[in-house]
N, C-alpha and C positions, 0 to 999 in steps of 0.2 A: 624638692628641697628648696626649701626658700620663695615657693611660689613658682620654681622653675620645672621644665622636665629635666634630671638630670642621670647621665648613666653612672655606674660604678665600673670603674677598669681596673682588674687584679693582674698585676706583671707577678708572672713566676717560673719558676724552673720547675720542668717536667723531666721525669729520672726514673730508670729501674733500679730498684733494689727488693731482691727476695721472692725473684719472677711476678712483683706485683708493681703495676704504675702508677708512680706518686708524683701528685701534682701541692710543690710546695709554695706556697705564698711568699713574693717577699716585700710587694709594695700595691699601694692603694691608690687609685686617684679618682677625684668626682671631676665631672664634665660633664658644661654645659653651658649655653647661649653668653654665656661671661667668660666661658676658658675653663681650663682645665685646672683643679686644683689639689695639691697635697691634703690630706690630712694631719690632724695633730699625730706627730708620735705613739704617745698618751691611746688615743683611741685609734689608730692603725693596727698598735701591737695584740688590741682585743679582737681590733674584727680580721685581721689577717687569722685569727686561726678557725673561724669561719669559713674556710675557702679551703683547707688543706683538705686533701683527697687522695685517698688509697683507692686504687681499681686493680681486682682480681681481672683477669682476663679467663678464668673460668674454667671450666672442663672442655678441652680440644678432642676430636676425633681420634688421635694420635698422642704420642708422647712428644713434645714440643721444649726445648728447653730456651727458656725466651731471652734474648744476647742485649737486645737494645728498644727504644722507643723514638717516636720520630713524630714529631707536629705539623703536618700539614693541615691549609688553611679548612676549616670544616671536622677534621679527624686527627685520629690517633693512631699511629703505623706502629704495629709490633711486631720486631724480626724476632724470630727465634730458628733453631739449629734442633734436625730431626736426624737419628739413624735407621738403617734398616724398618725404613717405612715401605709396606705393602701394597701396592695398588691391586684392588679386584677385579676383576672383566676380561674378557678373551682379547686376547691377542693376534689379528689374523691379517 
């Protein structure tokens, strides 16, 4: 941008709703060798919805009912609450 390299940092709230994890956008900034800076309002409110992300966590092994979601740095931690789950293999 500008002649510069510059990265794009999307701050947002990550949240279950509907056993599916959504990642919502709620602010933008560009940085780079000058600092770090906001964008217009104006063109924020376009490219934030850019960045909104629904993730299925898919088909489990098991029946999983999924409680909550957790950010840790690299990944996404989904807890969820299992009953009368079966393990198979002998027991000796």
């Amino acid at each position: 941008f500008a002649g510069q390299q510059t990265d794009i940092v999307v701050y947002g709230i990550v949240s279950l709703a509907q056993a599916k994890i959504q990642v919502t956008p709620k602010r933008i900034e560009l940085g780079n060798s000058l600092g770090s800076n906001l964008l217009a309002p104006s063109l924020q409110s376009q490219l934030l919805k850019l960045f909104a992300v629904s993730l299925d966590p898919g088909k489990l092994p098991v029946a999983i009912t999924p409680t909550a979601v957790q950010v840790d740095p690299g990944s996404l931690s989904l807890k969820g609450k299992a009953t009368n789950v079966k393990l198979s293999g002998a027991v000796g």
